[in-house]
Structures are given as structure tokens and as C-alpha cells.
N, C-alpha and C positions, 0 to 999 in steps of 0.2 A: 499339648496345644501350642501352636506358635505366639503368634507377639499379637493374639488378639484381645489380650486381659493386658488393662494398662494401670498405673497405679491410680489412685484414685488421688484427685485434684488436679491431674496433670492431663497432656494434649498434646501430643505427637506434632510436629509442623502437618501441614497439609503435602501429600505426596501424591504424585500424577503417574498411572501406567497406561500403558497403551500395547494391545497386543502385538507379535512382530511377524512377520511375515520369512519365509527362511527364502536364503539368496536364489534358489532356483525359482522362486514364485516373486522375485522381484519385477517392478513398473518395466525396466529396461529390457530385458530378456525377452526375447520372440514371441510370440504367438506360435503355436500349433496350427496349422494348418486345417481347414472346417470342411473340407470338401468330403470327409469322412464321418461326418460327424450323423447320427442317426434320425434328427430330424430336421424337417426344409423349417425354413424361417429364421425369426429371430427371436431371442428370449429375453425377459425382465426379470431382474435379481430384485425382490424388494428387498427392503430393510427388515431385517431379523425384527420379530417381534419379539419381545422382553419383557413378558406380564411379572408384577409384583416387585421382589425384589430386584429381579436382571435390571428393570428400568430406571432403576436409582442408579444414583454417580457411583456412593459405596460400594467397593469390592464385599463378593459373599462369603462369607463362610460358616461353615455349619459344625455341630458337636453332634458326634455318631450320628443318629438318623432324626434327630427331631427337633434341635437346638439351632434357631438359623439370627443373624443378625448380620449387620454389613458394619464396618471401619468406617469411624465418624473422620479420619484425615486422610483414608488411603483409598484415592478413586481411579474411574476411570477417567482419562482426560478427553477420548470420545466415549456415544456412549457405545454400550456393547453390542445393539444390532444394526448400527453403521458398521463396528469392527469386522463383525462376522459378513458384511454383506461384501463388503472389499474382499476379505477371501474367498469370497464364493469367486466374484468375477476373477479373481488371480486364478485358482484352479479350472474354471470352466476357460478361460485362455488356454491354459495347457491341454486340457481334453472336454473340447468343447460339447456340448450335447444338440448344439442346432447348428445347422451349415452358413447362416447368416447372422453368426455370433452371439453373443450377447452382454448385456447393458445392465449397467447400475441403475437401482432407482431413475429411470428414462422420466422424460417431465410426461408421458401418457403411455402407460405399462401397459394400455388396451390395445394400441396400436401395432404391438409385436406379437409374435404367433401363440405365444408359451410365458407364463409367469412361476417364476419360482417363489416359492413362499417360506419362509422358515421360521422356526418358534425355539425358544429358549427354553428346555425346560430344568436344568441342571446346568451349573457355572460357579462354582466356588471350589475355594479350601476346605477340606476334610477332616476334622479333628477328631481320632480315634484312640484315648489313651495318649501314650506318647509319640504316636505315628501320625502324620502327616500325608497327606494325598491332594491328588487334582482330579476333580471328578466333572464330568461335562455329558450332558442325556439334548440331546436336537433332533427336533420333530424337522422333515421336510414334505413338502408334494410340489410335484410339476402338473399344473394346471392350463387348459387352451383358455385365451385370453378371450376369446371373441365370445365363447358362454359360460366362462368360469368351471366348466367339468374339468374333474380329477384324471390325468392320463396315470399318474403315479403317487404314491405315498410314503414314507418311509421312516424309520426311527433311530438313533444309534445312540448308546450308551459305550464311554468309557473314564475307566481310572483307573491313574496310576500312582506311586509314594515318592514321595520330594525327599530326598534323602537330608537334605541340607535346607530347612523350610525357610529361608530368606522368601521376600517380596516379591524379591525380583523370580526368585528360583522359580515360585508358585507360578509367579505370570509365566513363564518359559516354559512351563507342563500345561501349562491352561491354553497357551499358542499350539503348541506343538497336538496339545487332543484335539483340536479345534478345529487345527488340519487335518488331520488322519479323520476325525469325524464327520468334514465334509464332504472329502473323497471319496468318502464310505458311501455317501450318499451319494454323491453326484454320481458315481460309478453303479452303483444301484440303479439309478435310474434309468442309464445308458443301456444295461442289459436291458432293463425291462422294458424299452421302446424300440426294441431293434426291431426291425419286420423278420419275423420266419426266411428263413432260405427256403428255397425251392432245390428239393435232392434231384439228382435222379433220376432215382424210380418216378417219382411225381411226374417228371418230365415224360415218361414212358424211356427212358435208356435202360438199359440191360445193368 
């Protein structure tokens, strides 16, 4: 287990992380281009929903499958479904899913074509024995804005072991699935709203 057993009478300072975004998914760097992108409109990222513990400041962490508590001094310094809504827009920049872009938290998320919705349901440290992990499970769907129906829905699960379990290390595996877990998503999505081609034969050609 890492440094989530402290001694007793004692209190760590209070410590601030925040997830990091990797340099190809930084503010500065280009946009992709939307003209390719699978559907017309524009889409709204809301803010990651974080029932239970995700919504506390406390970082989680869990002992094997059923021991959970969060770090009375080690938080987050946003909370985690602003973190996660920021790289949604970061990756939907790179490979957009609507032709008329898409927006954080917009001040009227009914006003654009498509809302993305996401839920937290896994985000912590892994104590297994003496092994260590970063474990991260996110529910998503792409929903039309004007009647709230489902076009998409999707789930992804992953984790991996922090060889080196520092704070920092964990938050760096918690970044790093977070991304790879989006993309999982966003790119699921992508297939799943393409329109059919027309072959062909459809066409009557030989």
C-alpha cells in the first residue's frame, strides 16, 4: 500500500494535484480540422459527473476490491469533472465528432446539436498487496440536445501498476488512462455515427 496509512497524531501538509494534459493535447496547438467530422452541428461537453467519492476534493484510493477512502491532505485542486471535461474538449479538437465543433460547459448546452455526457465511475489508487495501480472505469453517451435521445453510449475500463507509487507518479497514470480512456470513447462514438456508405452494387454498378 502507498503512503495512505499515516501515523497516528500526525497530518501531512495539505497537497494540490491536478491532472496534466500531454503536449500534443495542449491549448496552443491547432485544431483538426471539422469538415470531416461525422456529424453537422455543434456539440456540448458537460462537466463529468462525480457521484459519491469522485465529487469530494480527496484523491481515492481503494484496498483490493472493497476498502475505499480518499486522503484527508492530498486533493484535487480542480475538481475532477471539470478536469475530465477540459480533456474531452482537448481530444474532440484533435478529432472532432461534429463539423461545427465543440464547447465546454456552453452557458445553454440546449442550443447546440449534441451533448456529451460523462460519469465517473472508477478514479483512484489500487492497493493490492504490495502492488500499486491506477484504475479509471467512464461511462459516456452522445445525446441530441433538442430531445435529449441517446444517439450513443459507451463504457471503458482501465488499469495499470505505478511501479514507483509517488503522488505524483499515480496522478501521471491517472492523466495518462484518462486520456487513452477518452479517446476510447470519443472514437467509439465516431464509428458509431458514421452514415453507411453507399457501395456499388447499391448504386447498380457492376
Amino acid at each position: 500500500m502507498s503512503a495512505s496509512c499515516f501515523r497516528v497524531g500526525t497530518l501531512p501538509a495539505r497537497e494540490l494535484y491536478r491532472l496534466a494534459l500531454p503536449d500534443s493535447l495542449a491549448p496552443g496547438v491547432p485544431a483538426a480540422p471539422t469538415d470531416a467530422a461525422p456529424l453537422p452541428g455543434t456539440l456540448a461537453i458537460a462537466t463529468w459527473r462525480a457521484p459519491g467519492l469522485y465529487g469530494a476534493p480527496g484523491i481515492v484510493y481503494r484496498v483490493d476490491d472493497t476498502q475505499y477512502g480518499t486522503y484527508p491532505s492530498r486533493e484535487w485542486a480542480i475538481p475532477l469533472g471539470d478536469q475530465l471535461g477540459v480533456f474531452t474538449s482537448a481530444l474532440l479538437r484533435r478529432a472532432p465528432l461534429t463539423r461545427g465543433g465543440a464547447l465546454y460547459d456552453p452557458p445553454n448546452a440546449r442550443a447546440q446539436a449534441y451533448v456529451w455526457r460523462g460519469t465517473i465511475r472508477e478514479f483512484e489508487e489500487v492497493d493490492r498487496d504490495r502492488a500499486v495501480f491506477a484504475a479509471v472505469r467512464l461511462d459516456a453517451l452522445l445525446a441530441r440536445a433538442s430531445d435529449d435521445s441517446v444517439v450513443w453510449q459507451g463504457s471503458v475500463r482501465l488499469e495499470r501498476p505505478v511501479a514507483d507509487p509517488t503522488m505524483a507518479n499515480i496522478v501521471a497514470a491517472l492523466s495518462a488512462l484518462a486520456i487513452e480512456g477518452i479517446a476510447r470513447l470519443t472514437s467509439d462514438a465516431a464509428a458509431a455515427v458514421v452514415p453507411p456508405t453507399v457501395t456499388g452494387a447499391a448504386r447498380g454498378r457492376p
